[in-house]
MITI-377546 format. One record per residue (C-alpha): residue in one letter; y, x, z. Coordinates in steps of 0.5 Angstrom, whole numbers, plus 500, padded with zeros to 3 digits. Layout:
AYXZ ...
END
This chain:
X590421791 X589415795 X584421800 X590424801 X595419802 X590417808 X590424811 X597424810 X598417813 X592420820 X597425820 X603421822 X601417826 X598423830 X604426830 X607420832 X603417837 X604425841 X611424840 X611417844 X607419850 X611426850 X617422850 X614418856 X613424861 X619428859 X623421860 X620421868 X617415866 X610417867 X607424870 X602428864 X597426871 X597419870 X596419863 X590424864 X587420870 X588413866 X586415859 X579419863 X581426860 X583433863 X590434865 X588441861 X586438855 X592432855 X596439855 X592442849 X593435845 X600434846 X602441845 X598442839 X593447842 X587443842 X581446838 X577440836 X577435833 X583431836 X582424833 X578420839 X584424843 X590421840 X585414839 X586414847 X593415847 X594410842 X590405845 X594408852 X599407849 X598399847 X596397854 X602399857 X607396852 X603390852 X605390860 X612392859 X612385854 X610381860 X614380866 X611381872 X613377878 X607379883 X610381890 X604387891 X602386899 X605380902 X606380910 X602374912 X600371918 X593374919 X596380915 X600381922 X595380926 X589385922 X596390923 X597389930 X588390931 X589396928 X595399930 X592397937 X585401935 X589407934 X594408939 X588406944 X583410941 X578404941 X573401938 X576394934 X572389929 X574385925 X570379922 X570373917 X570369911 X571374904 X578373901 X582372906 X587378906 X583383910 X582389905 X589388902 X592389910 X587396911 X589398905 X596396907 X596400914 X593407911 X599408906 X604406911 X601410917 X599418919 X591420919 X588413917 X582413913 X578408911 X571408907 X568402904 X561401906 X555399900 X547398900 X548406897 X553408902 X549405907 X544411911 X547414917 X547421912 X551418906 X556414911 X557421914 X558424908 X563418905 X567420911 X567428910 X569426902 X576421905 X578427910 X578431904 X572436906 X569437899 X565442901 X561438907 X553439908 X549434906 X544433912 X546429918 X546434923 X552439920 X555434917 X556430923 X559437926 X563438923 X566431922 X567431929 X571438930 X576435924 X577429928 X578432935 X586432936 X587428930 X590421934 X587417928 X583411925 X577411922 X576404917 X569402915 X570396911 X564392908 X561395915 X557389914 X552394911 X551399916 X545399920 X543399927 X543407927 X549408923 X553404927 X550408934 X552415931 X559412929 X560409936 X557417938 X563419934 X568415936 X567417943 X566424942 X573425938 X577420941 X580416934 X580410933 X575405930 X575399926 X569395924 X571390918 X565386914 X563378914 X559375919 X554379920 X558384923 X558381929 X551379928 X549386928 X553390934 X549384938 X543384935 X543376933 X541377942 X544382947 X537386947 X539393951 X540398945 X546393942 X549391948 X551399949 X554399942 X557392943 X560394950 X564399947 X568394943 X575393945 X577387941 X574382936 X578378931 X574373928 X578369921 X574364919 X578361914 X584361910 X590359913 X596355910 X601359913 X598365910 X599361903 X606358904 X608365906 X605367898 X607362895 X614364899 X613372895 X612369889 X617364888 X613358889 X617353891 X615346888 X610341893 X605339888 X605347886 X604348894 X599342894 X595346889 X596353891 X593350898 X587347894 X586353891 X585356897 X580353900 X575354895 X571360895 X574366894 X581364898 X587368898 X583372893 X581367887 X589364888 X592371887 X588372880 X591365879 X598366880 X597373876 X595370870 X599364871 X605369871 X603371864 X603364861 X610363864 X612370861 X618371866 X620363867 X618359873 X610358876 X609351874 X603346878 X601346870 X601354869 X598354875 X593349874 X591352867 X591359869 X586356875 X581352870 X581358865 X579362872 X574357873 X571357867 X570365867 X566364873 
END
């Protein structure tokens, strides 16, 4: 009895947890795509379950989708105050750096200290702009063929070659007439023959080019000397933005765009700031401040909790 109570009980909650998330999708609250992507599942197979349709087993499927369905009310039931990409002061200056790259067709670098902004702003740029396409740099990314390749896959060429020679190819003849901007962030990465085929590129299809990365970005389009090989390269770029550090305005325009108003709570955000990490380990700091507050005011008590519970996790 009690076996048949339980595949009963299995049952219902199968049934219900579809039943929710189907009502989700036909209310417009959520695409089936969505659901699909963030539970890691194919749009063909949430289809089947939701539908009935699905041949094996469903229990892991609908463990899933209840698990799905958990998270989301869990960040329905806490208020977000989190403002997304706030306009700041050296936000603006990497926006104008970049729209000068484009409209010029020209080579920009932009170089620095890590957390002041500049991932955000690149990311910010390419939604709000025609023909940007950013790739992020790594040691796996970092061979002239595998940086080709990673540019190939943001313009969309599934079917790109895999060796430099026609990869490149055919890279340059997308590229030519486009008026775009290429983005390599974490360009720090890139090695000296990466960067001289990217330079090839760029004048070849007449695009623009940023280069985004910490110090050794500079350091590398100069060869730490102006050898001849590197003082090519380096004579080809237009404009340098150096940021070293966080600036206070950048934080007073945060604290602006997250409701933040008292000095102490400023004094504070400022502190933050300054520690490695800067406009980044702040953000997470007001985020997780803004769930201890459930909706009410981001005090300098949340934000000093928030903040020495961050630090303990590092």
């Amino acid at each position: 009895m009690s076996n048949v109570t339980s595949l009963t009980k299995a049952k219902t909650t199968a049934t219900d947890v579809v039943m929710r998330v189907s009502s989700l999708i036909e209310a417009k609250r959520v695409t089936s795509s969505q659901v699909s992507q963030e539970i890691s599942v194919s749009p063909s197979t949430l289809s089947q379950i939701l539908n009935g349709q699905y041949k094996a087993n469903p229990a892991k499927m609908i463990e899933k989708l209840d698990k799905w369905l958990r998270m989301r009310e869990q960040r329905d039931a806490t208020p977000s105050v989190d403002p997304g990409f706030v306009m700041t002061v050296t936000a603006k200056q990497i926006m104008d750096d970049l729209a000068y790259a484009q409209i010029t067709e020209s080579i920009v670098v932009i170089y620095g200290a890590s957390g002041v902004g500049k991932s955000k702003t690149l990311d910010e740029y390419q939604r709000c702009n025609n023909n940007v396409w950013k790739v992020t740099a790594s040691p796996s990314r970092s061979s002239l063929t595998e940086c080709l390749y990673e540019i190939a896959m943001e313009l969309g060429m599934d079917q790109a070659p895999r060796t430099k020679g026609p990869l490149a190819r055919v890279i340059r003849q997308r590229l030519k007439g486009s008026e775009g901007l290429i983005i390599i962030d974490e360009a720090d990465h890139l090695d000296y023959p990466t960067l001289e085929e990217l330079r090839i590129l760029q004048e070849e299809t007449g695009i623009g080019m940023v280069l985004v990365g910490n110090n050794k970005v500079y350091t590398q389009l100069t060869g730490g000397r102006r050898n001849e090989d590197f003082a090519r390269l380096f004579s080809r770029i237009a404009k340098k933005r150096g940021i070293h550090k966080t600036k206070q305005a950048d934080v007073r325009a945060i604290a602006e765009a997250w409701h933040v108003n008292g000095s102490s709570e400023m004094s504070l955000m400022l502190q933050i700031s300054e520690r490695p990490g800067g406009l980044r380990l702040l953000s997470k700091t007001l985020k997780l401040a803004a769930m201890f507050a459930k909706g009410a005011a981001i005090t300098e008590q949340l934000l000093r909790t928030a903040f020495t519970e961050l630090e303990t996790n590092e």
